[in-house]
N, C-alpha and C positions, 0 to 999 in steps of 0.2 A: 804517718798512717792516714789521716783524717785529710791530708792532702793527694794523699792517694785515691780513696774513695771517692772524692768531690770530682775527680779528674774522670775516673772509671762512669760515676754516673751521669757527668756530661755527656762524655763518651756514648754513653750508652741512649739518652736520651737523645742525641744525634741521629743515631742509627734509628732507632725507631720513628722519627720524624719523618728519617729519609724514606723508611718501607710504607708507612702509611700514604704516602709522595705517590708510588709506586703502585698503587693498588687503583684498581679501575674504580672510575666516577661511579657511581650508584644513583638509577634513575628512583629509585624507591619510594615513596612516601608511606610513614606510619598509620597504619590502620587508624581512621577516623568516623565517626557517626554522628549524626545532628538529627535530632527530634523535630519533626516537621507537626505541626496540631499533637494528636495521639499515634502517627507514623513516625517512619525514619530512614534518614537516608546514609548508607554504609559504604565506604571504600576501602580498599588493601592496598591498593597500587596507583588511588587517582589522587584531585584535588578538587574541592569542591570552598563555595563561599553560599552563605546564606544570608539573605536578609529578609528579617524578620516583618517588616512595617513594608516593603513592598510587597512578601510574600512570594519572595523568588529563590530559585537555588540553580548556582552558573557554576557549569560543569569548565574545569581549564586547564583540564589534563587527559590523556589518552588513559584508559582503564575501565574498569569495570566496576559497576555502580548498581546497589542493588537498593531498590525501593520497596517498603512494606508497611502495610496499614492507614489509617486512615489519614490522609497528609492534606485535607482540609482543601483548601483554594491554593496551593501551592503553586507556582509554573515553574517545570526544570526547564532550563537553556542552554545551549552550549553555545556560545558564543565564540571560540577561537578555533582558528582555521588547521588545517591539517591535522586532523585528531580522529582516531580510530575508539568510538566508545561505547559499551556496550552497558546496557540498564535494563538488570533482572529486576522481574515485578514478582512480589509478594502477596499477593490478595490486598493488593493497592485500589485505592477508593480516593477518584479525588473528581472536582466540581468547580472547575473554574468560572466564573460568572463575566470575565473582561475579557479572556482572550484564550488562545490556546494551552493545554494543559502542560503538554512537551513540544520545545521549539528548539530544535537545530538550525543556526540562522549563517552557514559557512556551505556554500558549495561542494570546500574542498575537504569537509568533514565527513564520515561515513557515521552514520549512529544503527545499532542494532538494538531491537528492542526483543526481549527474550521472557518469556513467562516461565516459571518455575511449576515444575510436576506437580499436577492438580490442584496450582492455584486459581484462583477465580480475582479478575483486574475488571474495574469499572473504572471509565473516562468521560465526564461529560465538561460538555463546552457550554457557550456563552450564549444568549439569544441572539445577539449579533454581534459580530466580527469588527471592529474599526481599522479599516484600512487608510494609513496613512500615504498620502500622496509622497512619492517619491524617494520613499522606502519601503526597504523589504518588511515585509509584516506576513505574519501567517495569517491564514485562514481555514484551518482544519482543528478538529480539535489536537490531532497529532499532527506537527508536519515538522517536515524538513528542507530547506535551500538543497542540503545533498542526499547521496543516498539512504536508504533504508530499507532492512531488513526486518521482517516480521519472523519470530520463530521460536522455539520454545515445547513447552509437553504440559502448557496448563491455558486457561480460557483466556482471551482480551476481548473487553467487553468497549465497545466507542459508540457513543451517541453525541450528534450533532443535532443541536433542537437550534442552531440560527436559521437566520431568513437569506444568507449568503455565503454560505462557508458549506463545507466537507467534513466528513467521518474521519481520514487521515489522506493526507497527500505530503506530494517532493512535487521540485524543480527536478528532480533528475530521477532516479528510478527506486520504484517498490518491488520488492522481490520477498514476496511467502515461502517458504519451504517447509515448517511446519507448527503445528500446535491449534489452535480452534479460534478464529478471529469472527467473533460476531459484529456489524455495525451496522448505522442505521444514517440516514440523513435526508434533511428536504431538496438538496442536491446531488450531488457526487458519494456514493461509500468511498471507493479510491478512487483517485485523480493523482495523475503521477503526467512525467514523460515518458516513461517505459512504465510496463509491469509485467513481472514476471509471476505466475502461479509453479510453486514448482511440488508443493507436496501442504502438508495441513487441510484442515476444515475450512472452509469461508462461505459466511452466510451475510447477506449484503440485504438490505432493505432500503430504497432509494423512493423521492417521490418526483426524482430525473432519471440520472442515470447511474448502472448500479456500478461495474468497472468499466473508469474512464483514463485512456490515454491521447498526450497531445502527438503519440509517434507509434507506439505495436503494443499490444496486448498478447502474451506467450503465453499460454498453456501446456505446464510439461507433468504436471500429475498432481495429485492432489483433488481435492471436488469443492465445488462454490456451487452456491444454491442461492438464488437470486431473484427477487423480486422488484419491478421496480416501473413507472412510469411512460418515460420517453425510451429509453433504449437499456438494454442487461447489460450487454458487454460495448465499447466502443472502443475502437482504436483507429485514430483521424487516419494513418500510415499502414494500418492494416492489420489482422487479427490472424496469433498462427495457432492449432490447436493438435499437439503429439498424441497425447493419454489426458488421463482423468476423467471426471464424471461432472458433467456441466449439466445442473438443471436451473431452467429460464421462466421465469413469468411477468410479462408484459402487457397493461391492461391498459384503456384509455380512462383518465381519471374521471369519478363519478360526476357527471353536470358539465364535464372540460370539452369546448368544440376543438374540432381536431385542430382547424389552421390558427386558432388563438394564440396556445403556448407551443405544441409540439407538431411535428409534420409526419411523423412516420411511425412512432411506437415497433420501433425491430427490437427484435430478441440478437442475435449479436449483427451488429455494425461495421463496416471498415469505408473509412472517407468519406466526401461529402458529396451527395449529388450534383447540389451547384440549383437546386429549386429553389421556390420563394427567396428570389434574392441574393440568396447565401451563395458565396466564392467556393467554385468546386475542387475539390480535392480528391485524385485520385489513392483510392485503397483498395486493396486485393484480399481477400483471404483464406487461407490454406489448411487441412482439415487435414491428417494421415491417420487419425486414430482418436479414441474415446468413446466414453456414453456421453453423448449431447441430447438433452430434451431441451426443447422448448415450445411454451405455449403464449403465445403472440395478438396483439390486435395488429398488427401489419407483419409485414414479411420477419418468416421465422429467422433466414440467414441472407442478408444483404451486402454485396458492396459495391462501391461506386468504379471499380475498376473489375478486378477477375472475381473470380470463385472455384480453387482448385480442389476437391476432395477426392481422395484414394484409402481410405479408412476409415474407420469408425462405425459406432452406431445410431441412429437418428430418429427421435420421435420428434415429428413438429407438427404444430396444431398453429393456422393462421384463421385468426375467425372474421377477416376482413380483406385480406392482400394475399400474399403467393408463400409460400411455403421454401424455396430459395430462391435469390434472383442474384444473375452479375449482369451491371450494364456495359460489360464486353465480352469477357468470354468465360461461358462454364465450361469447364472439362469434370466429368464424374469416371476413376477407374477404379483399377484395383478389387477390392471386394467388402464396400459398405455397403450396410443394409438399413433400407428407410423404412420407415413407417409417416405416410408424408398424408394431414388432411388440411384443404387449404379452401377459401373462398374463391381464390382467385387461382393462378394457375399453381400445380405442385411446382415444377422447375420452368427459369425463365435466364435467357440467358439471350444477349445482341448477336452475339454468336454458341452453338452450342457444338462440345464433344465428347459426347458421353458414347462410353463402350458398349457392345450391346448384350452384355449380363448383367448390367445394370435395372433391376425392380427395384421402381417407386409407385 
Protein backbone atom coordinates (compact mmCIF):
# COMPACT_ATOMS: atom_id res chain seq x y z
CA UNK A 1 0.00 0.00 0.00
CA UNK A 2 2.67 2.62 1.05
CA UNK A 3 4.32 1.47 -2.22
CA UNK A 4 1.37 2.44 -3.86
CA UNK A 5 1.09 5.94 -2.53
CA UNK A 6 4.77 6.75 -3.18
CA UNK A 7 4.24 5.82 -6.72
CA UNK A 8 0.72 7.68 -7.04
CA UNK A 9 2.51 10.91 -5.53
CA UNK A 10 5.42 10.75 -7.80
CA UNK A 11 2.95 10.49 -10.29
CA UNK A 12 1.41 13.11 -9.32
CA UNK A 13 4.09 15.41 -8.53
CA UNK A 14 5.18 14.84 -12.27
CA UNK A 15 2.02 16.03 -13.68
CA UNK A 16 1.98 19.17 -11.74
CA UNK A 17 5.57 20.04 -12.60
CA UNK A 18 4.60 19.37 -16.15
CA UNK A 19 1.48 22.01 -15.89
CA UNK A 20 3.33 24.59 -14.21
CA UNK A 21 5.90 23.94 -17.53
CA UNK A 22 2.95 24.89 -19.31
CA UNK A 23 1.75 27.96 -18.02
CA UNK A 24 2.84 31.35 -19.57
CA UNK A 25 5.99 33.21 -18.34
CA UNK A 26 4.79 35.99 -16.10
CA UNK A 27 6.35 39.43 -16.71
CA UNK A 28 5.02 40.56 -13.28
CA UNK A 29 6.92 42.11 -10.54
CA UNK A 30 5.77 42.13 -6.68
CA UNK A 31 4.43 45.44 -5.52
CA UNK A 32 7.59 47.33 -4.11
CA UNK A 33 8.20 50.85 -2.37
CA UNK A 34 11.36 52.55 -1.15
CA UNK A 35 11.23 55.62 1.12
CA UNK A 36 13.12 58.32 -0.57
CA UNK A 37 14.13 61.55 2.49
CA UNK A 38 10.19 61.67 3.95
CA UNK A 39 8.89 60.55 0.14
CA UNK A 40 8.39 57.40 -1.65
CA UNK A 41 8.63 55.66 -4.55
CA UNK A 42 5.84 52.87 -5.53
CA UNK A 43 5.66 50.10 -8.34
CA UNK A 44 3.11 47.14 -9.12
CA UNK A 45 4.46 46.16 -12.22
CA UNK A 46 8.05 47.80 -12.67
CA UNK A 47 11.72 47.61 -11.14
CA UNK A 48 13.36 50.03 -9.59
CA UNK A 49 17.13 50.10 -7.54
CA UNK A 50 18.04 52.93 -5.09
CA UNK A 51 20.94 54.12 -3.95
CA UNK A 52 21.16 55.67 -0.96
CA UNK A 53 24.72 57.70 -0.81
CA UNK A 54 24.40 58.73 -4.35
CA UNK A 55 20.88 59.80 -3.88
CA UNK A 56 19.66 58.13 -7.19
CA UNK A 57 16.69 55.95 -8.01
CA UNK A 58 17.24 53.85 -11.70
CA UNK A 59 14.06 52.94 -13.19
CA UNK A 60 14.89 49.10 -15.37
CA UNK A 61 11.64 48.11 -16.23
CA UNK A 62 8.74 49.31 -18.30
CA UNK A 63 5.68 50.28 -15.82
CA UNK A 64 4.34 52.56 -13.82
CA UNK A 65 5.92 54.40 -10.99
CA UNK A 66 4.37 56.68 -8.73
CA UNK A 67 6.14 59.28 -6.82
CA UNK A 68 5.03 61.10 -3.56
CA UNK A 69 6.22 63.58 -0.89
CA UNK A 70 9.05 65.17 -0.12
CA UNK A 71 12.02 62.98 -1.73
CA UNK A 72 14.81 65.47 -0.78
CA UNK A 73 17.71 65.68 -3.54
CA UNK A 74 16.75 62.44 -5.11
CA UNK A 75 17.51 62.16 -9.14
CA UNK A 76 15.10 59.37 -10.86
CA UNK A 77 16.84 57.91 -14.06
CA UNK A 78 15.87 55.46 -16.36
CA UNK A 79 18.73 54.28 -17.77
CA UNK A 80 17.66 51.24 -20.21
CA UNK A 81 16.63 51.42 -23.50
CA UNK A 82 13.36 50.35 -24.96
CA UNK A 83 11.07 50.98 -22.03
CA UNK A 84 7.67 52.40 -22.04
CA UNK A 85 7.31 54.34 -18.39
CA UNK A 86 5.24 56.17 -16.84
CA UNK A 87 5.83 58.39 -13.18
CA UNK A 88 2.60 59.63 -11.39
CA UNK A 89 3.56 62.58 -9.11
CA UNK A 90 2.13 62.85 -5.77
CA UNK A 91 2.48 66.37 -4.41
CA UNK A 92 6.28 65.47 -4.98
CA UNK A 93 8.77 68.24 -3.71
CA UNK A 94 12.21 67.68 -4.65
CA UNK A 95 15.49 70.09 -5.03
CA UNK A 96 18.33 68.73 -6.78
CA UNK A 97 21.29 71.01 -6.34
CA UNK A 98 24.10 68.82 -8.97
CA UNK A 99 21.98 68.11 -11.81
CA UNK A 100 18.73 67.23 -13.11
CA UNK A 101 15.91 66.05 -10.97
CA UNK A 102 14.37 63.20 -13.67
CA UNK A 103 16.61 61.94 -16.44
CA UNK A 104 15.52 59.58 -19.10
CA UNK A 105 18.99 59.21 -20.78
CA UNK A 106 17.70 56.34 -23.87
CA UNK A 107 16.36 57.67 -27.13
CA UNK A 108 14.58 54.56 -27.47
CA UNK A 109 12.83 55.01 -24.19
CA UNK A 110 9.45 56.88 -24.11
CA UNK A 111 8.75 58.42 -20.32
CA UNK A 112 5.37 59.99 -19.52
CA UNK A 113 5.24 62.00 -16.70
CA UNK A 114 1.45 62.25 -15.23
CA UNK A 115 0.27 64.40 -12.18
CA UNK A 116 -2.37 63.00 -10.15
CA UNK A 117 -5.98 64.87 -9.53
CA UNK A 118 -5.28 67.98 -7.62
CA UNK A 119 -2.03 67.39 -6.69
CA UNK A 120 0.52 70.15 -6.57
CA UNK A 121 4.50 68.90 -7.86
CA UNK A 122 7.57 71.22 -7.36
CA UNK A 123 11.00 70.54 -9.42
CA UNK A 124 13.85 72.63 -8.82
CA UNK A 125 17.21 72.26 -10.35
CA UNK A 126 20.79 73.10 -9.91
CA UNK A 127 22.43 76.65 -10.20
CA UNK A 128 24.39 75.17 -12.88
CA UNK A 129 24.25 72.27 -15.12
CA UNK A 130 27.93 70.29 -15.57
CA UNK A 131 28.02 69.25 -18.99
CA UNK A 132 30.33 66.54 -19.48
CA UNK A 133 32.34 66.53 -22.85
CA UNK A 134 31.35 63.72 -24.75
CA UNK A 135 28.54 62.45 -23.05
CA UNK A 136 25.04 62.63 -22.91
CA UNK A 137 24.23 64.69 -19.82
CA UNK A 138 20.94 66.54 -19.25
CA UNK A 139 20.58 69.94 -18.90
CA UNK A 140 16.97 70.67 -17.85
CA UNK A 141 15.67 70.25 -14.74
CA UNK A 142 13.50 67.57 -16.40
CA UNK A 143 14.81 66.06 -19.40
CA UNK A 144 14.85 63.22 -21.63
CA UNK A 145 17.23 61.62 -24.61
CA UNK A 146 13.63 60.40 -25.74
CA UNK A 147 10.28 61.23 -25.90
CA UNK A 148 8.00 62.81 -23.39
CA UNK A 149 4.80 63.37 -22.48
CA UNK A 150 3.37 65.85 -19.99
CA UNK A 151 -0.22 65.07 -18.66
CA UNK A 152 -2.29 64.50 -15.91
CA UNK A 153 -5.38 66.45 -13.83
CA UNK A 154 -3.03 68.13 -11.06
CA UNK A 155 -0.25 71.11 -11.08
CA UNK A 156 3.67 70.56 -12.16
CA UNK A 157 5.43 73.05 -10.84
CA UNK A 158 9.69 73.36 -12.66
CA UNK A 159 11.93 75.91 -11.97
CA UNK A 160 15.34 76.29 -13.52
CA UNK A 161 17.50 78.94 -11.33
CA UNK A 162 20.88 77.75 -13.65
CA UNK A 163 22.91 79.97 -15.74
CA UNK A 164 22.79 77.31 -18.67
CA UNK A 165 20.14 74.75 -18.56
CA UNK A 166 16.02 74.55 -19.16
CA UNK A 167 12.83 74.19 -17.28
CA UNK A 168 12.25 70.69 -19.18
CA UNK A 169 13.48 69.37 -22.45
CA UNK A 170 14.11 66.06 -24.97
CA UNK A 171 16.22 65.21 -27.83
CA UNK A 172 13.12 64.08 -29.41
CA UNK A 173 9.67 65.50 -28.77
CA UNK A 174 7.47 67.06 -25.91
CA UNK A 175 3.91 66.63 -26.27
CA UNK A 176 1.31 68.37 -23.38
CA UNK A 177 -2.14 67.08 -23.64
CA UNK A 178 -3.20 67.84 -20.31
CA UNK A 179 -3.24 69.00 -16.73
CA UNK A 180 -1.53 72.61 -15.49
CA UNK A 181 2.45 72.88 -16.18
CA UNK A 182 3.86 76.07 -14.67
CA UNK A 183 7.81 76.69 -15.44
CA UNK A 184 10.15 79.15 -15.21
CA UNK A 185 13.79 79.62 -16.65
CA UNK A 186 16.88 82.01 -17.42
CA UNK A 187 16.79 80.07 -20.80
CA UNK A 188 14.39 77.94 -22.57
CA UNK A 189 10.84 76.79 -20.51
CA UNK A 190 10.63 73.85 -23.23
CA UNK A 191 13.28 73.12 -25.50
CA UNK A 192 12.59 69.96 -27.38
CA UNK A 193 12.82 68.84 -31.15
CA UNK A 194 9.36 68.66 -31.66
CA UNK A 195 6.62 70.14 -29.39
CA UNK A 196 3.33 69.46 -29.42
CA UNK A 197 0.64 71.53 -27.28
CA UNK A 198 -2.30 69.45 -27.57
CA UNK A 199 -4.64 70.26 -24.60
CA UNK A 200 -3.71 71.33 -20.48
CA UNK A 201 -2.75 74.91 -18.98
CA UNK A 202 0.89 76.06 -19.67
CA UNK A 203 2.31 79.11 -18.21
CA UNK A 204 6.18 79.62 -19.26
CA UNK A 205 8.17 82.47 -17.78
CA UNK A 206 11.57 82.64 -19.67
CA UNK A 207 14.31 85.29 -19.59
CA UNK A 208 15.16 83.86 -23.59
CA UNK A 209 12.87 81.93 -24.97
CA UNK A 210 9.64 80.74 -23.58
CA UNK A 211 8.70 77.49 -26.36
CA UNK A 212 11.64 76.41 -28.04
CA UNK A 213 11.92 73.86 -30.95
CA UNK A 214 15.13 72.60 -33.01
CA UNK A 215 12.24 71.47 -35.81
CA UNK A 216 7.89 72.72 -35.32
CA UNK A 217 6.11 73.95 -32.72
CA UNK A 218 2.20 72.46 -33.06
CA UNK A 219 -0.61 74.02 -31.52
CA UNK A 220 -3.71 71.86 -31.40
CA UNK A 221 -5.65 73.08 -28.18
CA UNK A 222 -5.08 73.76 -24.87
CA UNK A 223 -3.67 77.62 -23.75
CA UNK A 224 0.01 78.69 -22.72
CA UNK A 225 0.54 82.04 -21.50
CA UNK A 226 3.96 83.26 -21.91
CA UNK A 227 6.25 85.63 -21.01
CA UNK A 228 9.41 85.93 -21.91
CA UNK A 229 12.67 87.94 -23.25
CA UNK A 230 14.09 87.11 -26.81
CA UNK A 231 11.32 85.18 -28.36
CA UNK A 232 7.58 83.33 -26.90
CA UNK A 233 7.27 80.77 -29.12
CA UNK A 234 10.16 79.37 -31.66
CA UNK A 235 10.19 76.74 -33.96
CA UNK A 236 13.70 76.84 -36.12
CA UNK A 237 11.37 74.56 -38.89
CA UNK A 238 8.27 76.28 -38.38
CA UNK A 239 5.27 77.01 -36.16
CA UNK A 240 1.78 75.55 -36.94
CA UNK A 241 -1.28 76.89 -34.75
CA UNK A 242 -5.07 74.80 -35.23
CA UNK A 243 -7.05 76.07 -31.86
CA UNK A 244 -6.21 77.09 -28.45
CA UNK A 245 -5.69 80.35 -26.72
CA UNK A 246 -2.05 81.58 -27.15
CA UNK A 247 -1.35 84.65 -25.09
CA UNK A 248 2.44 86.29 -25.56
CA UNK A 249 4.58 88.83 -23.77
CA UNK A 250 7.79 89.97 -25.17
CA UNK A 251 9.79 92.83 -23.55
CA UNK A 252 13.35 93.90 -24.20
CA UNK A 253 15.19 93.23 -20.89
CA UNK A 254 15.44 96.36 -18.50
CA UNK A 255 19.15 98.21 -19.36
CA UNK A 256 19.71 95.17 -22.34
CA UNK A 257 20.81 97.02 -25.83
CA UNK A 258 19.03 95.40 -28.47
CA UNK A 259 22.17 94.00 -30.65
CA UNK A 260 24.24 92.70 -27.33
CA UNK A 261 22.35 89.53 -26.45
CA UNK A 262 19.17 89.32 -28.65
CA UNK A 263 18.27 90.76 -32.14
CA UNK A 264 14.59 90.54 -32.49
CA UNK A 265 12.35 90.13 -29.29
CA UNK A 266 9.21 88.32 -31.55
CA UNK A 267 6.39 87.08 -29.90
CA UNK A 268 6.01 83.66 -32.16
CA UNK A 269 9.05 82.93 -34.46
CA UNK A 270 9.57 80.28 -37.25
CA UNK A 271 13.45 80.09 -38.68
CA UNK A 272 16.28 82.11 -38.96
CA UNK A 273 16.67 85.29 -40.81
CA UNK A 274 20.29 84.70 -41.61
CA UNK A 275 21.30 88.62 -39.83
CA UNK A 276 24.12 89.33 -37.75
CA UNK A 277 25.92 86.62 -38.89
CA UNK A 278 23.63 83.79 -38.04
CA UNK A 279 23.28 80.85 -40.93
CA UNK A 280 19.71 81.38 -42.25
CA UNK A 281 17.10 78.98 -42.00
CA UNK A 282 14.06 78.81 -43.64
CA UNK A 283 10.49 78.53 -41.49
CA UNK A 284 6.98 79.20 -42.45
CA UNK A 285 4.15 79.49 -40.23
CA UNK A 286 0.63 78.55 -40.44
CA UNK A 287 -2.32 79.87 -38.44
CA UNK A 288 -6.09 77.96 -39.23
CA UNK A 289 -7.65 78.85 -35.98
CA UNK A 290 -7.27 80.21 -32.09
CA UNK A 291 -7.27 83.16 -29.77
CA UNK A 292 -3.62 84.36 -30.42
CA UNK A 293 -2.48 87.66 -28.27
CA UNK A 294 0.52 88.93 -28.38
CA UNK A 295 2.20 91.95 -27.13
CA UNK A 296 5.67 92.28 -28.46
CA UNK A 297 8.99 94.72 -28.47
CA UNK A 298 9.56 93.50 -32.22
CA UNK A 299 7.42 91.77 -34.59
CA UNK A 300 4.23 90.24 -33.20
CA UNK A 301 4.30 87.02 -35.80
CA UNK A 302 7.54 86.45 -37.79
CA UNK A 303 9.04 84.09 -40.19
CA UNK A 304 11.86 83.75 -42.05
CA UNK A 305 10.24 81.90 -44.93
CA UNK A 306 5.98 82.06 -45.43
CA UNK A 307 3.19 83.23 -43.17
CA UNK A 308 -0.11 81.36 -43.96
CA UNK A 309 -3.22 82.47 -41.87
CA UNK A 310 -6.89 81.34 -42.76
CA UNK A 311 -8.34 81.41 -39.02
CA UNK A 312 -8.15 82.58 -35.85
CA UNK A 313 -8.39 85.48 -33.63
CA UNK A 314 -5.61 88.10 -33.34
CA UNK A 315 -4.68 90.82 -30.91
CA UNK A 316 -0.96 91.97 -31.44
CA UNK A 317 0.60 94.95 -30.06
CA UNK A 318 4.37 95.57 -31.52
CA UNK A 319 5.74 98.60 -29.71
CA UNK A 320 8.86 98.72 -31.85
CA UNK A 321 8.70 96.47 -35.43
CA UNK A 322 5.57 95.24 -37.45
CA UNK A 323 2.86 93.53 -36.23
CA UNK A 324 3.26 90.20 -38.79
CA UNK A 325 5.93 89.94 -41.17
CA UNK A 326 6.88 86.86 -43.84
CA UNK A 327 10.12 87.40 -45.69
CA UNK A 328 8.50 85.66 -48.78
CA UNK A 329 5.04 85.25 -48.96
CA UNK A 330 2.04 86.30 -46.70
CA UNK A 331 -1.27 84.86 -47.83
CA UNK A 332 -4.27 86.04 -45.20
CA UNK A 333 -7.88 84.25 -46.14
CA UNK A 334 -10.59 82.55 -45.01
CA UNK A 335 -12.17 84.55 -42.13
CA UNK A 336 -9.69 85.87 -39.09
CA UNK A 337 -10.24 88.75 -37.45
CA UNK A 338 -7.32 91.26 -36.17
CA UNK A 339 -7.02 93.66 -34.02
CA UNK A 340 -3.45 94.59 -35.26
CA UNK A 341 -1.24 98.10 -33.39
CA UNK A 342 2.11 98.12 -34.62
CA UNK A 343 5.21 100.90 -34.72
CA UNK A 344 6.07 99.69 -37.77
CA UNK A 345 4.08 98.28 -40.53
CA UNK A 346 0.65 96.10 -39.32
CA UNK A 347 1.36 93.31 -42.22
CA UNK A 348 4.55 92.94 -44.24
CA UNK A 349 5.25 90.47 -46.43
CA UNK A 350 8.22 90.13 -49.88
CA UNK A 351 5.39 89.13 -51.47
CA UNK A 352 1.73 89.52 -50.40
CA UNK A 353 -1.93 87.62 -50.91
CA UNK A 354 -4.27 88.61 -48.80
CA UNK A 355 -8.11 88.37 -49.76
CA UNK A 356 -10.02 91.47 -49.86
CA UNK A 357 -12.46 90.79 -46.58
CA UNK A 358 -9.51 90.82 -44.95
CA UNK A 359 -9.61 94.00 -41.97
CA UNK A 360 -6.57 94.74 -40.12
Amino acid sequence: MSKLLTKFSIIGAVILFSLLLLLPASNSVAASSKKLESGKIATSNGKFSVNTKKKTVTIKKSGTYQLSGKIGTYQVVIGTSDLKVTIVLNNVTCSNKKTSCIYNSKKSTSLSIQTKKGSRNQFTGPSKFVIAAGKSTPDAVIFSDGDLKLEGAGTLTVKDTSSNGDAVGSKKTITMSSGTVNVSSKKAGLHADDIVLRGGTLAVKADDTGVKASQTVKIEGGSCDITAVDKGIQGKAGVVIRKGTVNIQVSKASGQAGEEKFDDFRGISAGISGSNGKKAVAGSIVISGGSITVHSYGDCIHAANNVTITGGTFNLISTQDDGIQAKSMLTISGNPKFTIHAEGKKVKGEVQNIASNIKY
